[in-house]
N, C-alpha and C positions, 0 to 999 in steps of 0.2 A: 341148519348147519350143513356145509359143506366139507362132507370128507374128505372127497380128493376129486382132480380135475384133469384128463386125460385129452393133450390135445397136441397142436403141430406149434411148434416154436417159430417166432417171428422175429423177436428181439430177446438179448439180451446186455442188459446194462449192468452197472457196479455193486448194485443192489436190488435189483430187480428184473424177472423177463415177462412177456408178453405171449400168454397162448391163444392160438385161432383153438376155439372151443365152437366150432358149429357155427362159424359162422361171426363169433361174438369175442373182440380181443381182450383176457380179461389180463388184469398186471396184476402181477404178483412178488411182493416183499420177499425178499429170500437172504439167508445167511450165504457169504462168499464161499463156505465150502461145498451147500447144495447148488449154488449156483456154476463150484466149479466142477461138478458131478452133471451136468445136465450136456447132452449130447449137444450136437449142430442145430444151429438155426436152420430150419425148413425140415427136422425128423421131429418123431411123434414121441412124446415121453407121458406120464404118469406122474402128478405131483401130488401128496398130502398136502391140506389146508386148511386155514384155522379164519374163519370167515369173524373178523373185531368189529361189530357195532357199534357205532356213539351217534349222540343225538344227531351231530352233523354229518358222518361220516362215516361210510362203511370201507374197511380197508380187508386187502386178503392177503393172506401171508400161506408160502409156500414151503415146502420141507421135503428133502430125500427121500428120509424114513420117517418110521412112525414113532421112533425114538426119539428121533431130534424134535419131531412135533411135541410130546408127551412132557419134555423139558421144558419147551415154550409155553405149553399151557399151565407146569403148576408155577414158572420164574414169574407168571403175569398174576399170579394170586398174590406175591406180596406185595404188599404196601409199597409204592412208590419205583414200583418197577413196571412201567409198561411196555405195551409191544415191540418199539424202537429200542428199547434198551435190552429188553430181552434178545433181539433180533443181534444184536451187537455183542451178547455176550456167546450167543453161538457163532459170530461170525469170527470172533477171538478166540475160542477153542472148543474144539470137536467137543459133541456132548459126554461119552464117556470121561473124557480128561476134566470137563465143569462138575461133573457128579461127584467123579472123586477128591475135588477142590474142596467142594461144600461139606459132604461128609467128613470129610479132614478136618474140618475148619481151617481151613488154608485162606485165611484173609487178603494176607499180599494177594495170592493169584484171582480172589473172586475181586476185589476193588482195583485192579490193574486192567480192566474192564472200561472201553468210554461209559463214561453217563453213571458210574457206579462208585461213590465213594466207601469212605471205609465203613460210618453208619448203614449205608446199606447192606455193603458186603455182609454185616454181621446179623442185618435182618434175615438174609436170605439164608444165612446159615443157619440159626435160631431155627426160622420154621419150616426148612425143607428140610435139613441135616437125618429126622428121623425118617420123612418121608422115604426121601431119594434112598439110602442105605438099605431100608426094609425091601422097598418097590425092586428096586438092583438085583440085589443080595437073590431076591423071591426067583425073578427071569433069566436071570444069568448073564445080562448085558451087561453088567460093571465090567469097566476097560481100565485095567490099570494104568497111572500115571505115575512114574516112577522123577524121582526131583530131576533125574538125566533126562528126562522127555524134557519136560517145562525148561529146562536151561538150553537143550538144545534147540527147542522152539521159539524163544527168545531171541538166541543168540543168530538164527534164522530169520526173523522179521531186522533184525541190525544189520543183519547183509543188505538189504534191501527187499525182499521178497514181501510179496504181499502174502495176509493171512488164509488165500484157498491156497496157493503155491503151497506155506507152509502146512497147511492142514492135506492137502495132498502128498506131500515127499514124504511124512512121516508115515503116512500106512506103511502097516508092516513093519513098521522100525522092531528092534529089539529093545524093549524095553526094561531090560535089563543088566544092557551094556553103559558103558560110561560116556558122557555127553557127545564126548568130541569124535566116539565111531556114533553115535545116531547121527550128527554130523554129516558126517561124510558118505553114509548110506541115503542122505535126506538130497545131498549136491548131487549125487552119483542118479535119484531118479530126476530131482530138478534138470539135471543134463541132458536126459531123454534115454538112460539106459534103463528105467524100471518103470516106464509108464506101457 
C-alpha cells in the first residue's frame, strides 16, 4: 500500500497529474477539486494515495486530504461503485457536502452524480449512511450542507463554471445564508477578490 507520494509536478490534466517521484513519472487519478488545490507545475507538493490492483491493472489515485481519501475508500466497498465513479463523485462535491447527502438520504443529490443512478444512490445510502454519520459525528469533520449550498452550487455549474472552480468559490461560503448571497460571495472569489 502506498500512503502518499511526495514529489515535483510535471503535468497536470482534467483528471489527472504526473509527479517526478525520484526520478520515476508516476500519474495519478485525481477529483477536480484536489486537482484544483495542487500548486504549479515544476513545485513539490505531497499527495494521499490509494494504490487499485486488478488482475490487468494497477491504477493510483491521488487526494488532498486524508478525508477525501477515506470517502474513496469506503464509496469503493459498495457494490457497483468502483474507483472512476467514486473519483466522480468526489469530483462533483467536496467530500463533507457527499457525507452529508448520504447521511440524509438525499437521493437526488447522491444519483445526480455521473455513473450513479437512483439504485445506486440508494445502495450507498443503505450501507454507508451508518457508517459515514458515526465516523463524522466521532472526528469532527461533518461539513454542513445546507439545501442553499447545493442550489447555489448547481446553480454555479449552470453558469458555466466547472466543478474545481465551483468547489473552490464556495470555501468559506456561509452556509447559512440564502442561495443567491452564497451566490454572489461564490462570483465575487471566482472574480479573483477571495482567492
Amino acid at each position: 500500500m502506498i500512503a502518499f507520494v511526495t514529489g515535483k509536478i510535471v503535468d497536470k490534466g482534467p483528471s489527472h497529474c504526473v509527479l517526478d517521484v525520484g526520478g520515476v513519472g508516476l500519474r495519478l487519478a485525481m477529483s477536480t477539486g484536489s486537482l484544483a488545490a495542487l500548486p504549479h507545475e515544476g513545485d513539490t507538493v505531497t499527495v494521499f494515495t490509494y494504490l487499485h490492483v486488478r488482475e490487468d491493472e494497477l491504477s493510483l489515485f491521488g487526494f488532498e486530504s486524508t478525508a477525501e481519501k477515506e470517502l474513496f475508500e469506503r464509496l469503493i466497498t459498495v457494490s457497483g461503485v468502483g474507483p472512476k465513479v467514486a473519483l466522480a463523485a468526489l469530483s462533483s462535491y467536496e467530500p463533507g457536502v457527499l457525507v452529508e447527502a448520504i447521511v440524509n438520504e438525499d437521493v437526488a443529490v447522491v444519483s445526480s452524480i455521473s455513473g450513479i443512478g437512483t439504485k445506486t444512490a440508494q445502495r450507498i445510502i443503505l450501507e454507508l449512511k451508518d457508517k459515514l454519520g458515526g465516523a463524522e459525528a466521532q472526528t469532527g469533520r461533518a461539513t454542513v450542507a445546507t439545501g442553499s449550498v447545493v442550489e447555489a452550487r448547481e446553480a454555479l455549474l449552470g453558469m458555466g463554471f466547472s466543478a474545481a472552480e465551483v468547489a473552490t468559490a464556495l470555501k468559506g461560503a456561509p452556509s447559512d445564508a440564502a442561495a443567491s448571497l452564497i451566490v454572489k460571495h461564490a462570483l465575487k472569489r471566482l472574480g479573483g477578490g477571495g482567492r
